[in-house]
Structure formats: C-alpha cells, structure tokens
KEPAVO-895710 format. One record per residue (C-alpha): residue in three letters; x, y, z; residue number from 0. Coordinates in steps of 0.2 Angstrom, whole numbers, plus 5000, padded with zeros to 4 digits. Layout:
% KEPAVO-895710
ALA | X | Y | Z | NUM
...
% end
This chain:
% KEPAVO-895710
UNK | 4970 | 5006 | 5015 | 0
UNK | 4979 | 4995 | 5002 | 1
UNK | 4997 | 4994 | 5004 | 2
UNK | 5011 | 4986 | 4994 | 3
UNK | 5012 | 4968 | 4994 | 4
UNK | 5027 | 4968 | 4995 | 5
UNK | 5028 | 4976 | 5014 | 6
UNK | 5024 | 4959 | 5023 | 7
UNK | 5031 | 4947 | 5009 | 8
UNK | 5049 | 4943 | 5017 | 9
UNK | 5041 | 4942 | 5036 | 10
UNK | 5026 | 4933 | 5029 | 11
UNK | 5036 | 4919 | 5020 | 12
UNK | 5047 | 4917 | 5034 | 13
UNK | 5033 | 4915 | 5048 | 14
UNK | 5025 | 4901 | 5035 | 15
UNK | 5041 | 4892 | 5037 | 16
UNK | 5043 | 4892 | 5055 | 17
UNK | 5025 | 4889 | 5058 | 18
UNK | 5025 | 4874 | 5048 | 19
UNK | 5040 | 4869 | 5057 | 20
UNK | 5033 | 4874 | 5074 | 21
UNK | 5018 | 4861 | 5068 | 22
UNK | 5030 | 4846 | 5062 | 23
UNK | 5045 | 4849 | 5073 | 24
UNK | 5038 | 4834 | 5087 | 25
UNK | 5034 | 4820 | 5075 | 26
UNK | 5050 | 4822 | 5064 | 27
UNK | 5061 | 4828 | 5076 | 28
UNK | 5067 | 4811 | 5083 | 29
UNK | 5077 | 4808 | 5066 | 30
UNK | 5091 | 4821 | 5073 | 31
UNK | 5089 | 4818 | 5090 | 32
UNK | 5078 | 4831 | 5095 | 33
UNK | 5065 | 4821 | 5103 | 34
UNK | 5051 | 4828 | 5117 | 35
UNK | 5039 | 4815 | 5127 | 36
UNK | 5044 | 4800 | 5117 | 37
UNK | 5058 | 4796 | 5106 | 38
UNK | 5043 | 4791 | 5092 | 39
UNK | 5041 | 4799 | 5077 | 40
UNK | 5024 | 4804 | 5071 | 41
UNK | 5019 | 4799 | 5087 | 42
UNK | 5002 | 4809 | 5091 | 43
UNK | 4995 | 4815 | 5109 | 44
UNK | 4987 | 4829 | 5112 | 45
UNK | 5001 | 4837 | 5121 | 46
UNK | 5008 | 4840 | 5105 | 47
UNK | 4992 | 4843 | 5097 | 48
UNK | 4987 | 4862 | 5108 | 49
UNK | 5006 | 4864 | 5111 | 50
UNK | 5014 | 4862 | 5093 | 51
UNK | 5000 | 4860 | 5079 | 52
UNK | 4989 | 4872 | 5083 | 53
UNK | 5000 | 4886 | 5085 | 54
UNK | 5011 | 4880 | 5073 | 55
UNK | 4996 | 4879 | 5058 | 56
UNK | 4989 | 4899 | 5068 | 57
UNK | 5006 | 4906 | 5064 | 58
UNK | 5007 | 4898 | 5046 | 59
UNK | 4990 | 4907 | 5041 | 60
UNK | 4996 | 4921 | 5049 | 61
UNK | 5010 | 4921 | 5039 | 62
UNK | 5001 | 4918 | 5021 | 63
UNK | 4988 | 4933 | 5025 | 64
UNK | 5003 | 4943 | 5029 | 65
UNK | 5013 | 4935 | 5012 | 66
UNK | 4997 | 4939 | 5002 | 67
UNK | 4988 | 4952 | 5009 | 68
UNK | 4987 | 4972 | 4999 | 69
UNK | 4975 | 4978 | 5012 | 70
UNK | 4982 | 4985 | 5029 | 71
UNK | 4968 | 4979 | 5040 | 72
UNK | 4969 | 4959 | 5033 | 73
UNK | 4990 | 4959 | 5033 | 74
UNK | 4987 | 4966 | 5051 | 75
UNK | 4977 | 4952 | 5056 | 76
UNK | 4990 | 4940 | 5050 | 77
UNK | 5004 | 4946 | 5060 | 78
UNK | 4994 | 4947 | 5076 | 79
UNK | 4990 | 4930 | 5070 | 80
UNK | 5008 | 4924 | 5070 | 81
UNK | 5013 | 4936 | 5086 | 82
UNK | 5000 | 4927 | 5098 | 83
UNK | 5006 | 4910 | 5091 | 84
UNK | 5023 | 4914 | 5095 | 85
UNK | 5017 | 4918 | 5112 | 86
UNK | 5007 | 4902 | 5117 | 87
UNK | 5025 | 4892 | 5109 | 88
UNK | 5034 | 4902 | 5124 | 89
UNK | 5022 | 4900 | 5138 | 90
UNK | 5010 | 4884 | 5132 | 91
UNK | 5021 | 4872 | 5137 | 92
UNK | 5020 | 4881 | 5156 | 93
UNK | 5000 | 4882 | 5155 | 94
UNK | 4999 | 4865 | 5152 | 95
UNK | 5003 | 4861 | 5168 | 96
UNK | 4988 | 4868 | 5176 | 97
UNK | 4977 | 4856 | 5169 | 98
UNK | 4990 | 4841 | 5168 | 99
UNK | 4993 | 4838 | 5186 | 100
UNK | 5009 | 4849 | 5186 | 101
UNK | 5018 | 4841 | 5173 | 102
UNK | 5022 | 4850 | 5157 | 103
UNK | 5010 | 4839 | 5142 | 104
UNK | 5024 | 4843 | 5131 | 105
UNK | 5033 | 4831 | 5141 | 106
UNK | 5051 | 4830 | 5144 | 107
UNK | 5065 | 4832 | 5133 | 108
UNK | 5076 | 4818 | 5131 | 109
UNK | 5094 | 4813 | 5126 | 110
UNK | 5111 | 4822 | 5134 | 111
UNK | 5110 | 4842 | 5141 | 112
UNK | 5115 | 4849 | 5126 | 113
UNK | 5103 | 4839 | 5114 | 114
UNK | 5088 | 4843 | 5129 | 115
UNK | 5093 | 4862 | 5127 | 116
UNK | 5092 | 4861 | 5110 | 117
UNK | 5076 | 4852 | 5108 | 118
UNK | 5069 | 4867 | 5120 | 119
UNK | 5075 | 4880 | 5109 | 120
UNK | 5071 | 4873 | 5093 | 121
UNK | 5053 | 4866 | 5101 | 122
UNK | 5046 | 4878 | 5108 | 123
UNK | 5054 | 4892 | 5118 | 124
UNK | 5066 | 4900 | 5107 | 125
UNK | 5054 | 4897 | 5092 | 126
UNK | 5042 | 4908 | 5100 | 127
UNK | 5054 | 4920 | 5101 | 128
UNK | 5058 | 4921 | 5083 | 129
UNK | 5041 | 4920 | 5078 | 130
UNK | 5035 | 4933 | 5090 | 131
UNK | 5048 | 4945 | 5086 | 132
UNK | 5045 | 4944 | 5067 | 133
UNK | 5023 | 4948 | 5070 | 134
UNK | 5032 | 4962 | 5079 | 135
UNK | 5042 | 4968 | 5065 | 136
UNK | 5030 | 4965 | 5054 | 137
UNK | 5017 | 4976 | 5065 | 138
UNK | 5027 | 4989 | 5066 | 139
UNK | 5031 | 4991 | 5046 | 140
UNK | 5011 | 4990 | 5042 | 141
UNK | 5010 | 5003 | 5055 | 142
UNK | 5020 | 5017 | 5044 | 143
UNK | 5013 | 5026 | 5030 | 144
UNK | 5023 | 5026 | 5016 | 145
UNK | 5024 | 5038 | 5000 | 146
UNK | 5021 | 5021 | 4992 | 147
UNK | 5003 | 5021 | 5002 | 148
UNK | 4997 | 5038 | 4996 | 149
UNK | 4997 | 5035 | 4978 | 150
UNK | 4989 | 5018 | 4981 | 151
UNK | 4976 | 5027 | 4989 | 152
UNK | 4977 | 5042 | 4977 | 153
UNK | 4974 | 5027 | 4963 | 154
UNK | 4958 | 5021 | 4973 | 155
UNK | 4953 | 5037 | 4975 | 156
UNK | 4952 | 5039 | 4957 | 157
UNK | 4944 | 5023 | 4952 | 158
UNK | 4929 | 5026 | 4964 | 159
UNK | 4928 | 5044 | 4957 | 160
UNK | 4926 | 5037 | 4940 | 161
UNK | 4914 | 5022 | 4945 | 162
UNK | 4903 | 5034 | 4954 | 163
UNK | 4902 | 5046 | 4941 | 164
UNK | 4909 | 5062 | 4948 | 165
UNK | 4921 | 5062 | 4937 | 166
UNK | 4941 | 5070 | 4936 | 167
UNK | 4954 | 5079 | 4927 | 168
UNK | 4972 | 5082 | 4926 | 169
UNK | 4979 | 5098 | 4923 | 170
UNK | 4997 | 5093 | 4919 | 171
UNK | 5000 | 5081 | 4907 | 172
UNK | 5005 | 5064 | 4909 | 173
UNK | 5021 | 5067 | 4899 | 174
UNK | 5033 | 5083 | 4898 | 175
UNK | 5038 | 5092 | 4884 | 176
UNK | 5055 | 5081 | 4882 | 177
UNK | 5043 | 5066 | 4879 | 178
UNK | 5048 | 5059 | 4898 | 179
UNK | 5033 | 5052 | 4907 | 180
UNK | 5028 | 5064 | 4922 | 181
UNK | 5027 | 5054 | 4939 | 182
UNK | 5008 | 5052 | 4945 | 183
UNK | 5013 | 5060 | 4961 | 184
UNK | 5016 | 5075 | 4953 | 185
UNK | 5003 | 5076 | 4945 | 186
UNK | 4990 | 5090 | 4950 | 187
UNK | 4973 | 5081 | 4949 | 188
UNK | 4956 | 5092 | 4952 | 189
UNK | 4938 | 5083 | 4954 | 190
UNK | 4925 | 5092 | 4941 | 191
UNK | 4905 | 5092 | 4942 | 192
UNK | 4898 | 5079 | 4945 | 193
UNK | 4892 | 5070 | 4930 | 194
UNK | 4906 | 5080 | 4921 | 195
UNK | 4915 | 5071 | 4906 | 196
UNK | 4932 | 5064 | 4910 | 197
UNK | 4940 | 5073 | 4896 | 198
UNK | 4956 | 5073 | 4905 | 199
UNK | 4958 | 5095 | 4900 | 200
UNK | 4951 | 5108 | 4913 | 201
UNK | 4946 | 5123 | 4901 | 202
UNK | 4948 | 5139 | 4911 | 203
UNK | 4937 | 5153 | 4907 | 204
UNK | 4946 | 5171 | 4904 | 205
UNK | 4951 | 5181 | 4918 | 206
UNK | 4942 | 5198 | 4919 | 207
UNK | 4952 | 5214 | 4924 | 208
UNK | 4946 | 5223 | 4936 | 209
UNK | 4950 | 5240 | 4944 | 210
UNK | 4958 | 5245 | 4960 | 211
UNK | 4939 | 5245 | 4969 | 212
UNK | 4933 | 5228 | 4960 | 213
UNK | 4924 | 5235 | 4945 | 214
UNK | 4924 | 5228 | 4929 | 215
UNK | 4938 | 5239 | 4916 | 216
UNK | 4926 | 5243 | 4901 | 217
UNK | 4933 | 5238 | 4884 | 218
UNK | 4944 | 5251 | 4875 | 219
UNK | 4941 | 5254 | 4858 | 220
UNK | 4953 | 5267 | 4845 | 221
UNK | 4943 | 5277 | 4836 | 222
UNK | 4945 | 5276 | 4819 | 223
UNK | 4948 | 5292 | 4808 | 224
UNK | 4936 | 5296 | 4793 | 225
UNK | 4943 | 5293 | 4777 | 226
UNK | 4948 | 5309 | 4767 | 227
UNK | 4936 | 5317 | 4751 | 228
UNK | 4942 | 5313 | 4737 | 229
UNK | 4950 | 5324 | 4725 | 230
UNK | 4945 | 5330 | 4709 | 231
UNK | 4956 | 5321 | 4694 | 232
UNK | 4966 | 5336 | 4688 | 233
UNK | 4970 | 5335 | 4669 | 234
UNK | 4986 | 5340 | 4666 | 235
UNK | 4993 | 5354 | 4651 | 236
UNK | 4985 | 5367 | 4641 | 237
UNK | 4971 | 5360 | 4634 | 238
UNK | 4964 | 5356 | 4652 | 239
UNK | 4968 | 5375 | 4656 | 240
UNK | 4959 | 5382 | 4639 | 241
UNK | 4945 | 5370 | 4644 | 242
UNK | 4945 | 5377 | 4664 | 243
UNK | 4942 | 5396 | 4658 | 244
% end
C-alpha cells in the first residue's frame, strides 16, 4: 500500500546519519580520542570491517529506503534493515569472539576509563541502541493506517479503475455551492459499467410509484370538458324582430 513519504522521512534521515557514522567512526575516531584496537586512523582490519562497515553501510540503506520509500512493503524492509544492524552493533563485537580465539576483533578501547566508556558507547554499544530503537519506531508508525493511507489508496484505486477501463463517477461535486472545493474524502464515488464513459455525472432514471402491494400506479389523466355550442348571433332592435316574425 502506498503511504506518505513523509512517515519514515525523519527516522530514515536520522538512521543514514548514524549508519554512516557507525561505518566511519573507527578510522576517524582517533582525532578526538576515541580510538578502538589501535590508535591509527584510517587503519583497516577486518575487525572493523564485519563489526563497523558492514552494519554501518546495512543501516544507512536501510535508512534511505525508509527516507525515500512511498510503498509500505519497501519502507518496511528499510527499517528492518536498519533494526538488525543495530543489533549486530550491540552483540557483534561479543560474537567475534567465537571465531577470534576469545578476544573481541574489535579490540580493546584505549586511553583513560572515561574516554574507554565513551569509545564503547559511541562505537558500538550504545549506537546500537539508538539505531535499533529508531527501526523500532519506525516499524511501529508504518504499522498504523492512517486516514492519510486510505485516500492514497482510494487514489490508486481510481487510477487502475480508469486504466483498465471499468470506468467511475462522482456523484457530489468536487466544489460546493459557495465555490469551496469539497475534500476527496467526502466525496461519494460509484464505479459504473464497464466500458462506461467517465463523464463524471450519474443520471438516475425516475422513480416509479408503486402501490401499497408493489404494483405500478396507472397514470391519472383530467378529463377535459366539451366545449359548449355555439350561440346564434342575435341582432339586436326592431328591425331584427320585424325580420324574426
């Protein structure tokens, strides 16, 4: 179903920046003293190629699908996208040690306690967090329909109706009487024949009465009276009555 792009637009933009921050973060870090491994910047190992880049590049697509996407389906995707990133931020750098002899591939965080704490949050761990919390959010807003939604999918509705030929028509005008344009929503629309003309009027035949059992009320006609005889032109005074007699 096509939604409003802008339902994932803030939580899309915002997931792009912190997935492309999630992918840089270990080779520019060590400029303000957040520095994981090694203290080298655009140092690459493939540590911080499964643990930063990759999630880091899945929740920036995620992100731009979500950013860009009018469909449901494909804006659903990206945040799943971006959620399951968010995870593997979280737990990756635990993983990793199964296959890297108990030692996180990540390495260790250097400099003093509060700059290693910081390095964790900002890394990896409460990164994740963000991220996975705003897939969530992002989830849960595609998963609501909106009155937004059903006119976009009255609207499709409509265009597939026309391109297939079936055909429509409005029965109330798309502007009052006042001049004020009527709101598609409330506008009562009816599908005709197919192969019907959209001629956007519905002509309604007349209504027959109909009796109390159903049948049809014969037409009444008034009878019209005959029109009277004429009367014979009278001639007025005495010559008329001399010529009478």
């Amino acid at each position: 179903m096509r939604i409003s792009r802008s339902r994932g637009a803030v939580s899309g933009l915002l997931l792009m920046v912190l997935g492309a921050w999630g992918a840089l973060i270990p080779f520019i870090g060590p400029y303000f003293n957040v520095s994981m491994g090694t203290d080298q910047t655009w140092d690459w190992t493939t540590g911080r190629l499964w643990l930063s880049v990759i999630p880091g590049a899945v929740a920036f697509v995620g992100g731009f699908l979500l950013f860009s996407s009018a469909h449901r389906a494909k804006a659903g995707f990206g945040a799943w996208m971006a959620t399951a990133a968010g995870i593997w931020f979280v737990i990756g750098t635990t993983i990793s040690m199964l296959w890297n002899h108990g030692v996180s591939q990540a390495g260790n965080a250097l400099g003093s306690t509060n700059e290693r704490v910081l390095t964790v949050l900002v890394s990896y761990d409460g990164l994740g967090v963000v991220i996975t919390g705003l897939g969530a959010f992002a989830l849960g807003r595609l998963a609501v329909r909106s009155v937004r939604d059903v006119e976009l999918a009255r609207e499709d509705q409509l265009a597939r109706d026309r391109a297939d030929g079936t055909g429509r028509f409005e029965r109330t005008p798309a502007t009052s009487p006042s001049g004020r344009e009527v709101p598609a929503r409330d506008r009562e629309v009816e599908r005709t024949t197919p192969g019907a003309t959209d001629d956007r009027t519905a002509v309604v035949p007349p209504r027959e009465e109909r009796t109390a059992v159903g049948e049809p009320v014969q037409q009444r006609t008034t009878p019209v009276a005959p029109p009277a005889p004429a009367q014979p032109h009278r001639s007025g005074g005495l010559m008329g009555r001399l010529r009478r007699n």
